[in-house]
N, C-alpha and C positions, 0 to 999 in steps of 0.2 A: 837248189831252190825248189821247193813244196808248192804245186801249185793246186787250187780248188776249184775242181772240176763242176762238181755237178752236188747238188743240192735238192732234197727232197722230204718234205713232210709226211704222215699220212697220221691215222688218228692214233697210233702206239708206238710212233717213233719218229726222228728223225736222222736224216743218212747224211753223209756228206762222203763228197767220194774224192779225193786226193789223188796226186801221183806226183813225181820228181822228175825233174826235169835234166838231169845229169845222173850218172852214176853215183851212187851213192849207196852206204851201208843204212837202212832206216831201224827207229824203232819207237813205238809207241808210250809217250810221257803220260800214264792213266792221273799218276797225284801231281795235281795242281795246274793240271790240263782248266783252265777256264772256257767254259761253252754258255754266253750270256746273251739273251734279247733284249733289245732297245726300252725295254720295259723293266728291266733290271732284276731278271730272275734267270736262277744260275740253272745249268741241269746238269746230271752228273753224269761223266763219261759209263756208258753199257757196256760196249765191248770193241774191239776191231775185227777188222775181215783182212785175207791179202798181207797181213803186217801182224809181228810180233811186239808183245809188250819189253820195256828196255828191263834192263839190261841187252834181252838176243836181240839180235840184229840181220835182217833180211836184205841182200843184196839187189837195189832195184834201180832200174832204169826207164819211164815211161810204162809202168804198171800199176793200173789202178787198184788204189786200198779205201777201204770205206770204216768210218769211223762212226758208231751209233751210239744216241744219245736218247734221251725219253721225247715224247712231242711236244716242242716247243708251241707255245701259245698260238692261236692263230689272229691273236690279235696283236703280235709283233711284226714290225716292218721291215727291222734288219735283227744282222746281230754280230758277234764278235767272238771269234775262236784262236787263242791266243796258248801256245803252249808254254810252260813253268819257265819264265826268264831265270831263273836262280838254278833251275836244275841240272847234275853234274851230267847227264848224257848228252843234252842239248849244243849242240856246237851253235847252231843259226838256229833257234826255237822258230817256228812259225806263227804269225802271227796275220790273222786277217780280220781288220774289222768296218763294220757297219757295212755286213755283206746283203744287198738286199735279198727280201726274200717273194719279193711280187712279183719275178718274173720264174719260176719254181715248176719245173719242169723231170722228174726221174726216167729217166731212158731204161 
C-alpha cells in the first residue's frame, strides 16, 4: 500500500511525497501517470526523487519518495493522482483522489 504523505505547492512546482507501507519492490509509472486538479487540467509528470523510473525497481519499506509535477493552479481545491490502470508494471497502481489541497503544508 502507497501512501501520500505530504503535499506541497510553490510557484515552479508541485511535490508530493509518497512512501509504502510494507516491503515492497517500487517503481515509478512516468506514461500515463495522470496528475489532474478539480479544475480539470492535467500536468505532466517532471521527475522523481528516492525512486526509480519502471522498469528498475527500488526495494522500500517506510521511505519517503517525492514525485514532482509543474504548479498546479492555485485556484484548484483538490486534485487526483492516479497511476496507469492498464500498465504492465503496476500490480496495485495507486490511485488517490480529490486530495485537498487547503490544508498544504511542506516540512
Amino acid at each position: 500500500m502507497v501512501v501520500l504523505s505530504k503535499v506541497c505547492v510553490s510557484e515552479t512546482e508541485t511535490k508530493l511525497e509518497l512512501y509504502t507501507k510494507e516491503s515492497k519492490k517500487v517503481c515509478v509509472l512516468k506514461e500515463g501517470m495522470l496528475f489532474q486538479d478539480d479544475l480539470g487540467t492535467s500536468y505532466p509528470f517532471v521527475k522523481s526523487e528516492g525512486v526509480g523510473l519502471c522498469p528498475k525497481r527500488t526495494q522500500m519499506k517506510n521511505t519517503p519518495f517525492t514525485l514532482h509535477f509543474p504548479s498546479i493552479s492555485s485556484e484548484a481545491k483538490s486534485f487526483d493522482l492516479i497511476e496507469d490502470k492498464n500498465a504492465k508494471h503496476a500490480h496495485k497502481p495507486w490511485v488517490f483522489q480529490k486530495v485537498d489541497l487547503t490544508e498544504c503544508i511542506w516540512k
